[in-house]
C-alpha beads as a LAMMPS data file, in Angstrom:
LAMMPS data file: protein, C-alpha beads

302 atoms
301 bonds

1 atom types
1 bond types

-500.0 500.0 xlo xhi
-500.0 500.0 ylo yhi
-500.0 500.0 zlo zhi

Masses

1 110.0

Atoms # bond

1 1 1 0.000 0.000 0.000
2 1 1 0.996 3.538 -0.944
3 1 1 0.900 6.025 1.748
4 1 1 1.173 9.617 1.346
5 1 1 2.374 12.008 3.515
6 1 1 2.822 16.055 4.245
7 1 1 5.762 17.710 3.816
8 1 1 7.155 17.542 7.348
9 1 1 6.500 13.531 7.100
10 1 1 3.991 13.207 10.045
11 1 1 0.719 12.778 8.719
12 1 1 -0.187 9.551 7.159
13 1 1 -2.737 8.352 4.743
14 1 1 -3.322 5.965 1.930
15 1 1 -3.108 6.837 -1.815
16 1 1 -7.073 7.655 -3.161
17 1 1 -7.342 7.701 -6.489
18 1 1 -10.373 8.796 -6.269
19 1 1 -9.003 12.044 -4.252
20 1 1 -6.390 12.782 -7.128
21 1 1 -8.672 12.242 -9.823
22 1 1 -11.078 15.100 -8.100
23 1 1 -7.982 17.100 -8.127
24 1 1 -7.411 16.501 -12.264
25 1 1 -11.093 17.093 -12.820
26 1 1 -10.625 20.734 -11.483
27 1 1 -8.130 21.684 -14.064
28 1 1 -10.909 20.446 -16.417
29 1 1 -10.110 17.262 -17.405
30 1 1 -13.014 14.451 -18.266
31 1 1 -13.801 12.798 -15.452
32 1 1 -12.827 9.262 -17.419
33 1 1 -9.566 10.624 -18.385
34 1 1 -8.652 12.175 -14.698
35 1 1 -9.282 8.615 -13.840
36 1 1 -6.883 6.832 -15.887
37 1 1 -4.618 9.390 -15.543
38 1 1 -4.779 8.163 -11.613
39 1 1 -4.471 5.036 -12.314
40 1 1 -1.160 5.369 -14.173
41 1 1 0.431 7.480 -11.185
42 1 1 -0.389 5.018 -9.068
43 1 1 1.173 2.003 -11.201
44 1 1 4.128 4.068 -11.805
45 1 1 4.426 4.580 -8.337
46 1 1 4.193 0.694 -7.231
47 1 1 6.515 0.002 -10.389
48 1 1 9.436 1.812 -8.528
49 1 1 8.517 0.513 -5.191
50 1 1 7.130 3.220 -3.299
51 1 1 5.402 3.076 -0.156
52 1 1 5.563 6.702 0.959
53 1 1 4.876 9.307 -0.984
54 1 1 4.715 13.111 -0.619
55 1 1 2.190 15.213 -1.816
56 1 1 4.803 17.114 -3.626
57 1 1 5.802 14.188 -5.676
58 1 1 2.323 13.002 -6.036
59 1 1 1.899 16.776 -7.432
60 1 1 4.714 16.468 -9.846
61 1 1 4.169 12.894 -11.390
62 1 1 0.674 14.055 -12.272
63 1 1 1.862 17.189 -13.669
64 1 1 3.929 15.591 -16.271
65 1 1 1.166 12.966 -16.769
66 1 1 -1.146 15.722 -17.844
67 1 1 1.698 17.623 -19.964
68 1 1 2.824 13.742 -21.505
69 1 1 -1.255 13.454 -22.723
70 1 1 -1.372 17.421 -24.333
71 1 1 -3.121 18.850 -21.481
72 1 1 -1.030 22.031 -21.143
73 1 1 -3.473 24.260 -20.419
74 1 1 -5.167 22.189 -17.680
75 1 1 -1.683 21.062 -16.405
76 1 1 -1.036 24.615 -15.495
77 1 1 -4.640 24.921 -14.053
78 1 1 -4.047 21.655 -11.813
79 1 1 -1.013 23.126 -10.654
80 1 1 -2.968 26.518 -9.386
81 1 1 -5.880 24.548 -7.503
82 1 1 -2.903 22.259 -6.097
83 1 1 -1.450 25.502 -4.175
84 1 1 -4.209 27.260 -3.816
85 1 1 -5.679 24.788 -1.428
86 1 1 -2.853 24.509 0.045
87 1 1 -2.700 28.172 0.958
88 1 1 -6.031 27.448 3.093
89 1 1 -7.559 30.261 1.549
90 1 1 -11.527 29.856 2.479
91 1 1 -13.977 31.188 -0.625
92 1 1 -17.807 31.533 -0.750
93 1 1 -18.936 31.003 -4.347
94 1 1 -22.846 32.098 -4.813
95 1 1 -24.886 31.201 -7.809
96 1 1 -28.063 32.553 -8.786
97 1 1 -30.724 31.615 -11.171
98 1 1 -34.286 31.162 -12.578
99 1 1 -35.906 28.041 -11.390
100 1 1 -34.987 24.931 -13.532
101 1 1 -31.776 26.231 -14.963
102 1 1 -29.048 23.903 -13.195
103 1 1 -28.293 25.688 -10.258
104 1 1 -28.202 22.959 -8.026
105 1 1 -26.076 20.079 -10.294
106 1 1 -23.695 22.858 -11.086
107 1 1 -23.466 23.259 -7.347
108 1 1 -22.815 19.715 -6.732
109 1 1 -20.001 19.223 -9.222
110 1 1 -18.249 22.677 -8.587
111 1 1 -17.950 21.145 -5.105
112 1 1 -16.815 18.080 -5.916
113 1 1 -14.062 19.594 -8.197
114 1 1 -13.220 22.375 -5.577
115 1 1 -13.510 20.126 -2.478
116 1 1 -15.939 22.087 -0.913
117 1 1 -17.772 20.140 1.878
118 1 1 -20.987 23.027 2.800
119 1 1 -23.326 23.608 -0.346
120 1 1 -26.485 25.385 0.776
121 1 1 -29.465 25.384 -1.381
122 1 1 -31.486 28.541 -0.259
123 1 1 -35.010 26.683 -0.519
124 1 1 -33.722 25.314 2.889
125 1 1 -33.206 28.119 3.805
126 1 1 -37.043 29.242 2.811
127 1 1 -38.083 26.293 4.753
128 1 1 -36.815 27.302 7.840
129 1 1 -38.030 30.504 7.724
130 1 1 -41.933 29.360 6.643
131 1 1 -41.698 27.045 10.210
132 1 1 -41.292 29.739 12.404
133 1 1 -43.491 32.623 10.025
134 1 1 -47.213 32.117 9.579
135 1 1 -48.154 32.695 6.099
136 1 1 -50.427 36.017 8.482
137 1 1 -46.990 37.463 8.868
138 1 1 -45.074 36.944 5.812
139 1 1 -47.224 35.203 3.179
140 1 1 -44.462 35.782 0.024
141 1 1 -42.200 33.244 1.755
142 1 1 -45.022 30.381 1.371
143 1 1 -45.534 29.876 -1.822
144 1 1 -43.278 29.358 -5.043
145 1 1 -41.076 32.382 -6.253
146 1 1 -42.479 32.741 -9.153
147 1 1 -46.329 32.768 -7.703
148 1 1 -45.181 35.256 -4.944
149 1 1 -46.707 38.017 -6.402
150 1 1 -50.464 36.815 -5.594
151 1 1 -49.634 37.252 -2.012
152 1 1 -48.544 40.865 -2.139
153 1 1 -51.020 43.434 -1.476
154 1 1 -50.922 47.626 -2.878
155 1 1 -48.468 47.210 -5.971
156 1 1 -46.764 50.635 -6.378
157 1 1 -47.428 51.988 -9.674
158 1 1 -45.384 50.844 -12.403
159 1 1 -43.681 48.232 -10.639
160 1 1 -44.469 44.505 -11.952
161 1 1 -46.331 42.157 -9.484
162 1 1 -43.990 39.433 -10.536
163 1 1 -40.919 40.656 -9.506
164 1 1 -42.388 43.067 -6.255
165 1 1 -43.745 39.574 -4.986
166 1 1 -40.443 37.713 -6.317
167 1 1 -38.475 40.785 -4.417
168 1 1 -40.403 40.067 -1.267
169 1 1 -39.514 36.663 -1.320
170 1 1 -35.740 37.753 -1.229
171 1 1 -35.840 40.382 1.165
172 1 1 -37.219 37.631 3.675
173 1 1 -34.606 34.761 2.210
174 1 1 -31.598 37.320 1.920
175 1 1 -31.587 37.559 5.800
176 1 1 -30.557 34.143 6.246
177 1 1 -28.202 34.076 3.148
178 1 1 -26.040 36.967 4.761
179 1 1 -26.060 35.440 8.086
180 1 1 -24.683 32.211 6.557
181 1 1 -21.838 34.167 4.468
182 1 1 -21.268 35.949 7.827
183 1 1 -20.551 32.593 9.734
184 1 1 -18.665 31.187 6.835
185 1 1 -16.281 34.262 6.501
186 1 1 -15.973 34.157 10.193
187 1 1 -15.439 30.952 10.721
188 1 1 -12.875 30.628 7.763
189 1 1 -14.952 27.960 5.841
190 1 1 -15.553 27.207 1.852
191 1 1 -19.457 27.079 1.088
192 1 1 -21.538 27.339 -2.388
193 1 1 -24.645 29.193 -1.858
194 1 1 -26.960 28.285 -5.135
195 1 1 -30.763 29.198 -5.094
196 1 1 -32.860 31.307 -6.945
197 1 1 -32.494 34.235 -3.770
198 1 1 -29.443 34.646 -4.869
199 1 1 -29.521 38.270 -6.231
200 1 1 -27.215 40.975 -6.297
201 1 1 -28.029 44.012 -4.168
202 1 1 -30.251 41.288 -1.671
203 1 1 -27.085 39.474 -1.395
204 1 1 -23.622 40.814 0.630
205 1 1 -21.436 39.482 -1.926
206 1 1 -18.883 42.395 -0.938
207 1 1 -15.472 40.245 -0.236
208 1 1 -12.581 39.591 -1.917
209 1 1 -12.846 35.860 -1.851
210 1 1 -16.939 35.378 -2.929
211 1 1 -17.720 34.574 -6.521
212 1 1 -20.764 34.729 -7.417
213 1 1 -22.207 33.897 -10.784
214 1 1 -25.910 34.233 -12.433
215 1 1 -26.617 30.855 -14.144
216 1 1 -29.457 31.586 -16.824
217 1 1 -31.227 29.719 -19.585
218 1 1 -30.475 30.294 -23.173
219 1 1 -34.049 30.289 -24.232
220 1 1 -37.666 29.871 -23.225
221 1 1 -37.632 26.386 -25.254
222 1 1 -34.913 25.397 -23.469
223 1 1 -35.910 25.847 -19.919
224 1 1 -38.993 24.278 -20.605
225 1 1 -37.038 21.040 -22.121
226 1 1 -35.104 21.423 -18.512
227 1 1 -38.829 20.848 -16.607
228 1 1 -39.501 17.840 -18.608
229 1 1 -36.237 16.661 -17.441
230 1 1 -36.389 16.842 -14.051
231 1 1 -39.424 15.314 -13.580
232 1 1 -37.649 12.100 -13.779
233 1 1 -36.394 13.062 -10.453
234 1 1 -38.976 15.602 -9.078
235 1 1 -42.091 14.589 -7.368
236 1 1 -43.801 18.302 -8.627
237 1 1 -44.906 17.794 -12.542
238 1 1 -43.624 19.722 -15.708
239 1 1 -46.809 21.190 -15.902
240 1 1 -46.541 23.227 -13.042
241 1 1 -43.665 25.138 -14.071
242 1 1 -44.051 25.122 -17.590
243 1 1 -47.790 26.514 -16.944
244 1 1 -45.897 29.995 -15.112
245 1 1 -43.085 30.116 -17.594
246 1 1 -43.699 33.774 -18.807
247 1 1 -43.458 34.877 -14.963
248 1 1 -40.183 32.554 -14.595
249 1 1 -38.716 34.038 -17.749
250 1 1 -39.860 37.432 -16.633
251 1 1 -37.931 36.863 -13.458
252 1 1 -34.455 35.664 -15.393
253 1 1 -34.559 39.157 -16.837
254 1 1 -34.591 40.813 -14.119
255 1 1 -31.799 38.370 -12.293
256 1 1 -29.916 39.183 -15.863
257 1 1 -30.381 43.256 -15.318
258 1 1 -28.953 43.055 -11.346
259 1 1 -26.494 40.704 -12.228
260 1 1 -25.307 43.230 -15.070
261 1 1 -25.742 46.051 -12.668
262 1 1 -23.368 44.913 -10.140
263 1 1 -21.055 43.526 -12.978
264 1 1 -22.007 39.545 -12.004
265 1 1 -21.154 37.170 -14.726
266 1 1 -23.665 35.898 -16.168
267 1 1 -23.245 32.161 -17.144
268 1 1 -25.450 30.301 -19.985
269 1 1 -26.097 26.656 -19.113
270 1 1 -26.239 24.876 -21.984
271 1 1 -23.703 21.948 -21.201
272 1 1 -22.456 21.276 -17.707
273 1 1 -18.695 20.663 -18.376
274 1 1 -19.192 24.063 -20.625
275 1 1 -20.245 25.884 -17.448
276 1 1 -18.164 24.043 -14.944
277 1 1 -14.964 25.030 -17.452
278 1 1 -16.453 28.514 -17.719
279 1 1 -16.722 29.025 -13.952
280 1 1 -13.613 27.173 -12.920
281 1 1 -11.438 29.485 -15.740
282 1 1 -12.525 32.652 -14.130
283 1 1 -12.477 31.328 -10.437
284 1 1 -8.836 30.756 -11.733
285 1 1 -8.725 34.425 -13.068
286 1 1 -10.520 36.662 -10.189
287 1 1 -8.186 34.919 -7.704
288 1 1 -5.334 35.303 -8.892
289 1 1 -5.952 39.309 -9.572
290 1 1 -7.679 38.823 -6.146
291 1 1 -3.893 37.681 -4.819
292 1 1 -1.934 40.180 -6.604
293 1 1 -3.884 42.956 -5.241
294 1 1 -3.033 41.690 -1.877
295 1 1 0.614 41.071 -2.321
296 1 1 0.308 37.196 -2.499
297 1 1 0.308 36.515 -5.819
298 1 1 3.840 34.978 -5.605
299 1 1 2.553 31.690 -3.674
300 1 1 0.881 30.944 -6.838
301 1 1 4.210 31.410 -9.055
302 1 1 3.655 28.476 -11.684

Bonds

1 1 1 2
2 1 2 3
3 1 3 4
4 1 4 5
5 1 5 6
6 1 6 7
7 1 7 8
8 1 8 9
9 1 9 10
10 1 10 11
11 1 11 12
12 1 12 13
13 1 13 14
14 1 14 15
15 1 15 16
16 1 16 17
17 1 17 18
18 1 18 19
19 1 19 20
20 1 20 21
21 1 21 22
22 1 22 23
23 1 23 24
24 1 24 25
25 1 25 26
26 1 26 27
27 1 27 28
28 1 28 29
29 1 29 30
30 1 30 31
31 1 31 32
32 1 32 33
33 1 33 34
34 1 34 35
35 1 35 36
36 1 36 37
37 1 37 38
38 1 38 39
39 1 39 40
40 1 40 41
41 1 41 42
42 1 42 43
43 1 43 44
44 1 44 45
45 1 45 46
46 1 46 47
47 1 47 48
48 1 48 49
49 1 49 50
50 1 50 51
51 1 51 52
52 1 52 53
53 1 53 54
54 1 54 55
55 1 55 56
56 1 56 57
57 1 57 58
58 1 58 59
59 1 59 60
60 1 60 61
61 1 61 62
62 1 62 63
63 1 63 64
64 1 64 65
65 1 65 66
66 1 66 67
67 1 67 68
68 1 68 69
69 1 69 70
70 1 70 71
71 1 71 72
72 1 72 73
73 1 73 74
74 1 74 75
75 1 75 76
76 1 76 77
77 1 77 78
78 1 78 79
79 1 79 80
80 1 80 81
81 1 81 82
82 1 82 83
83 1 83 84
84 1 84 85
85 1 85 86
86 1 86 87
87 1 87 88
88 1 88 89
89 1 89 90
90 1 90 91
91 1 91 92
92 1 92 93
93 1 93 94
94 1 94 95
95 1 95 96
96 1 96 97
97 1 97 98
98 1 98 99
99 1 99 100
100 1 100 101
101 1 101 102
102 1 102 103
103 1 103 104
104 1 104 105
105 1 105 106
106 1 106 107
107 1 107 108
108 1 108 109
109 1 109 110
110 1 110 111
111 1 111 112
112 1 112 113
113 1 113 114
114 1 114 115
115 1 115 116
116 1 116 117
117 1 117 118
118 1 118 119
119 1 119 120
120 1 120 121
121 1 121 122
122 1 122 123
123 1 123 124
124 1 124 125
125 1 125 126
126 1 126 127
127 1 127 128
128 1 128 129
129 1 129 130
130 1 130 131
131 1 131 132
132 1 132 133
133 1 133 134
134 1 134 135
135 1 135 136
136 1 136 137
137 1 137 138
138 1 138 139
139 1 139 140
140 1 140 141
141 1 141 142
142 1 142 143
143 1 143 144
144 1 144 145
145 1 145 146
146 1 146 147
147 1 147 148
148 1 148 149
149 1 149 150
150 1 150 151
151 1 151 152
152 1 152 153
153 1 153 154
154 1 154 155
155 1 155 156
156 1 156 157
157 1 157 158
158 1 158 159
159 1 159 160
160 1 160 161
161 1 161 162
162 1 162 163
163 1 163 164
164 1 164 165
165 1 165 166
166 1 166 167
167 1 167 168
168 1 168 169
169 1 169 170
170 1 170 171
171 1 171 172
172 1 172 173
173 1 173 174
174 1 174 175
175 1 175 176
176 1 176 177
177 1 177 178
178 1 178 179
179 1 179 180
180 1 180 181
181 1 181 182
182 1 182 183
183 1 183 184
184 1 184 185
185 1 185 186
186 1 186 187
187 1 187 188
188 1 188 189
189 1 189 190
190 1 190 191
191 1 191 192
192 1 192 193
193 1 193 194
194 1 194 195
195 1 195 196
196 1 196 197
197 1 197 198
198 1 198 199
199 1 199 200
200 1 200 201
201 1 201 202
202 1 202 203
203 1 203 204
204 1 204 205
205 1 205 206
206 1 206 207
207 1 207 208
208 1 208 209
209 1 209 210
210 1 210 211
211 1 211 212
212 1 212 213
213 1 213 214
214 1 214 215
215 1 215 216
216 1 216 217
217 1 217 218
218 1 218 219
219 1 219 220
220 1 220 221
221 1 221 222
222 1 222 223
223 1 223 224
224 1 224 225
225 1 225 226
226 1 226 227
227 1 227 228
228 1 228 229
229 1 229 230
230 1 230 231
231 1 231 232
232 1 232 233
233 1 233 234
234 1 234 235
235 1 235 236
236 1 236 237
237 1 237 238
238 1 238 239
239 1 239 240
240 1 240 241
241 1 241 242
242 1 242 243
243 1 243 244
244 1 244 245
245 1 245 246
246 1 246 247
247 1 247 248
248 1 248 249
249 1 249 250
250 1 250 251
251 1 251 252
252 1 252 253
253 1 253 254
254 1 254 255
255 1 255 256
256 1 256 257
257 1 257 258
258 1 258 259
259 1 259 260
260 1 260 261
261 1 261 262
262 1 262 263
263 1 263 264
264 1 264 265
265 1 265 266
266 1 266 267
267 1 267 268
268 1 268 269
269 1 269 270
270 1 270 271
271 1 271 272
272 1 272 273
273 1 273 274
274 1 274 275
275 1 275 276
276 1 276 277
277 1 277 278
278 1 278 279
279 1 279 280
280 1 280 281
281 1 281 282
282 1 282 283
283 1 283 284
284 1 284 285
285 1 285 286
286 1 286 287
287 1 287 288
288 1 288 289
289 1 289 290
290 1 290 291
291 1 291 292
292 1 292 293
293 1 293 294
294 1 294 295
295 1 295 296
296 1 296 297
297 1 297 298
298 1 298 299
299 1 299 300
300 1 300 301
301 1 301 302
């Protein structure tokens, strides 16, 4: 057995392939190829008789793997996640989104690539909040985002009722979004935040080390498609959503206009790996400016 250990030799534990190929798959690399690529440092290991192993050398073997099989670009992006999380750096990474757009499977893998244990879906957080609210006291919280609107009473003029009931909804959510970021940034912990309360301006996404992105749907056709998907997985039917699409797709606008207001990228998801590269490239980016502005830039020297 192949153990692997820090740099000052003390702690001990086993070779995971399945640790190192999360590792490859957040330079971008196919999570089949990451694999084999895991495989083969681990044979090539055991072929010269090792049975400790640094993390270093580990590093460096799967470096010149990834460099032996073309992957230059993602070599050099393996090698900046490597330090990065080795620098202990905590980051908050919030995505926003209409319902039915990804938001939650983009979550999932951005965490698995990033090693991110906390991802908080802000429905939970909705769910807490209608147990201890009566629908008498807050009644936008108790009903679906999109359908918010019916609970709101005097509309100010010239203001939609979809998004004044949709903005309700958020004001109520936001509260427990910020005291989570709060915790987390005190607390020095990684979290993704993903729900549809995810909105600039609602949101304190104010620190140098929280992302946050606005996932969106290239088309009404193609969000629709998305409901029909999930139901394979969803107790709630397509129908339901796809009868209150024009108030959903009335809602991504306006989640497009604050994102563009507060400059928030604004991610199409029409492929996962698309948007999980897309994401991961300019986590890679805003940190690294992030680092320079702070004087630390030169931990990450390539």
């Amino acid at each position: 057995m192949i153990r692997v250990v820090d740099e000052r030799g003390k702690i001990s534990l086993p070779f995971s392939r399945g640790i190192l190929t999360r590792s490859i798959t957040s330079a971008g690399v196919d999570v089949d190829i990451a694999y084999s690529i895991a495989i083969e440092v681990q044979r090539e290991l055991e072929g010269k008789g090792k049975t400790i192993v640094t993390k270093d050398e580990i590093r460096e073997l799967t470096y010149r793997k990834l460099l032996e099989k073309g992957f230059k670009r993602e070599a050099r992006r393996y090698l900046f996640w490597r330090k990065f999380r080795k620098m202990k750096i905590p980051i908050i990474i919030l995505l926003g989104g209409p319902t039915g757009v990804g938001k939650s499977t983009i979550a999932t893998e951005l965490a698995f690539r990033l090693g991110i244990r906390s991802v908080i879906g802000t429905d939970s957080i909705r769910e807490v909040l209608r147990k201890v609210i009566t629908p008498e006291l807050l009644p936008a919280i108790h009903t679906s985002t999109f359908l918010a609107w019916r609970e709101v009473k005097m509309v100010p003029e010239g203001i939609s009722p979809v998004i004044y009931g949709f903005e309700a909804q958020v004001s109520a959510v936001s509260v427990g979004i910020n005291a989570i970021i709060e915790r987390a940034r005190n607390e020095g912990l990684n979290a993704i935040i993903e729900g549809i309360h995810v909105v600039p301006g609602f949101v304190n996404m104010e620190h140098d080390m929280t992302f946050t992105y606005m996932i969106v749907a290239g088309s009404r056709e193609e969000l629709e498609a998305r409901f029909y998907e999930r139901t394979r997985y969803s107790r709630r039917s397509a129908e339901y959503y796809v009868s209150h699409l024009d108030e959903i797709m009335e809602i991504q606008d306006y989640l497009i206009r604050k994102a563009r207001e507060h400059n928030i990228p604004v991610v199409e998801n029409v492929e996962l790996e698309r948007t999980i590269g897309i994401i991961m490239a300019d986590l890679m980016e805003r940190i690294t400016e992030t680092l320079k502005k702070r004087g630390e830039s030169y931990l990450l020297d390539l």
